[in-house]
C-alpha positions as a printed Julia matrix, in Angstrom:
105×3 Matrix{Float64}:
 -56.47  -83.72  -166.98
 -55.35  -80.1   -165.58
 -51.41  -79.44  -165.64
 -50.16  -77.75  -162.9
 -46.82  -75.96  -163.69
 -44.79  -78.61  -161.24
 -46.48  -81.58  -162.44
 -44.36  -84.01  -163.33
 -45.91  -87.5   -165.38
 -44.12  -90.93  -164.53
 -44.63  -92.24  -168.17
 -45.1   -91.66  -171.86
 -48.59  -93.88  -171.09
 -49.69  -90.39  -168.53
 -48.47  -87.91  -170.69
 -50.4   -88.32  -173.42
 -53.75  -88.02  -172.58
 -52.19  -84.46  -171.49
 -50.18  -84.03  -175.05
 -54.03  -84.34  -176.68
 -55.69  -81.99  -174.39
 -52.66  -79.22  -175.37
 -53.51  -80.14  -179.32
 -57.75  -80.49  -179.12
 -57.83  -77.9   -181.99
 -58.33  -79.42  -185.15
 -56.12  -76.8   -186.89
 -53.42  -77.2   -184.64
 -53.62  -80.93  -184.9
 -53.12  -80.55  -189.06
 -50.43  -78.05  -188.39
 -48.47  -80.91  -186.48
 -49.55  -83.43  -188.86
 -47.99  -80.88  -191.7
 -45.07  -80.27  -190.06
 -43.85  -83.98  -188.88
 -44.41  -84.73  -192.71
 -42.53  -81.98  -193.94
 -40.22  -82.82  -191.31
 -40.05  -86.8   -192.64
 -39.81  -84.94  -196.37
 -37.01  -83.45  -195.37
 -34.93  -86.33  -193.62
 -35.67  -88.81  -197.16
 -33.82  -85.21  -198.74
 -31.16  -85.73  -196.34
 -30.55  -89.6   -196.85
 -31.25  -88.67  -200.85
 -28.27  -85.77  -200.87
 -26.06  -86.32  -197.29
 -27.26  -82.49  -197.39
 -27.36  -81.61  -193.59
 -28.95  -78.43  -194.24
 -32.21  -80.87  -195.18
 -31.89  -82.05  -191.25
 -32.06  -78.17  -190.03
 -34.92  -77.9   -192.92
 -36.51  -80.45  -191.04
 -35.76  -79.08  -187.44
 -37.28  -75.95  -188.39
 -39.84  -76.69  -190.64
 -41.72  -79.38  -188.27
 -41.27  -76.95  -185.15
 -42.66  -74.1   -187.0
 -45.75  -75.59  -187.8
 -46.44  -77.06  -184.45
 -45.9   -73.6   -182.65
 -48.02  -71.82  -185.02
 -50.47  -74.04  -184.28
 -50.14  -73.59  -180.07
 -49.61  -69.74  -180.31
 -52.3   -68.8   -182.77
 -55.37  -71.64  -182.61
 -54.4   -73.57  -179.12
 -53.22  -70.35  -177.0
 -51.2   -72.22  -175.31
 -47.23  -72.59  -174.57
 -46.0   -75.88  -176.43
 -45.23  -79.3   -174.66
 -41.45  -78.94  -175.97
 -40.31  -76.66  -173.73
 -41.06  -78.53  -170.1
 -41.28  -82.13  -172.09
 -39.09  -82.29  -175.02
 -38.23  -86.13  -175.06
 -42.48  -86.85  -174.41
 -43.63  -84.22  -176.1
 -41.37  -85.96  -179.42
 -43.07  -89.09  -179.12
 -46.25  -87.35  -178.47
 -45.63  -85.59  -182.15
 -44.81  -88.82  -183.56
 -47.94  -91.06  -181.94
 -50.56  -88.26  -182.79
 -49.57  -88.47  -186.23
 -49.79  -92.37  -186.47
 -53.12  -91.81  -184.29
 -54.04  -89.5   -187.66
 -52.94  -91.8   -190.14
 -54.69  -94.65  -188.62
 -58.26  -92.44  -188.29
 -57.87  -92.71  -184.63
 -57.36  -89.39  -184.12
 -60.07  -87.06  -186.04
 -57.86  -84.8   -189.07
């Protein structure tokens, strides 16, 4: 599936197939993977020590990852920017999708 810069999808269920195509290199997909648990790391910090610099840790620890991964191995400009809210559950479903071997890591 080719995005077009006005596309617009109707559901999570459309834009995913999409969110895989922007993350087909297997580097990229680890640096996601990396980052969301880093980022889950840091929120079990946050519950542990009502710390809220754990939830910025978090913030910028999981993005970080995931746009290293799109600038330097996908060449592409992340999913965040047009799709934040699908592009979060996109994050959170591919790395299920890894846990679960559905996904290749």
């Amino acid at each position: 599936m080719n995005s077009t810069p006005d596309e617009r999808f109707s559901s999570f269920a459309t834009f995913y197939p999409f969110y895989l195509k922007e993350h087909s290199h297997p580097t990229s997909r680890r640096l996601h993977f990396f980052g969301s648990l880093g980022a889950l790391w840091c929120l079990v910090q946050l519950a542990i020590t009502g710390q809220a610099i754990w939830l910025v840790a978090g913030l910028v620890f999981g993005y970080a990852m995931a746009w290293i991964g799109h600038f330097f191995f996908e060449k592409n400009r992340p999913a965040t920017f047009k799709y934040p809210i699908y592009s979060l559950m996109g994050d959170w479903v591919m790395f299920k999708d890894i846990l679960t071997g559905k996904i290749k890591f």
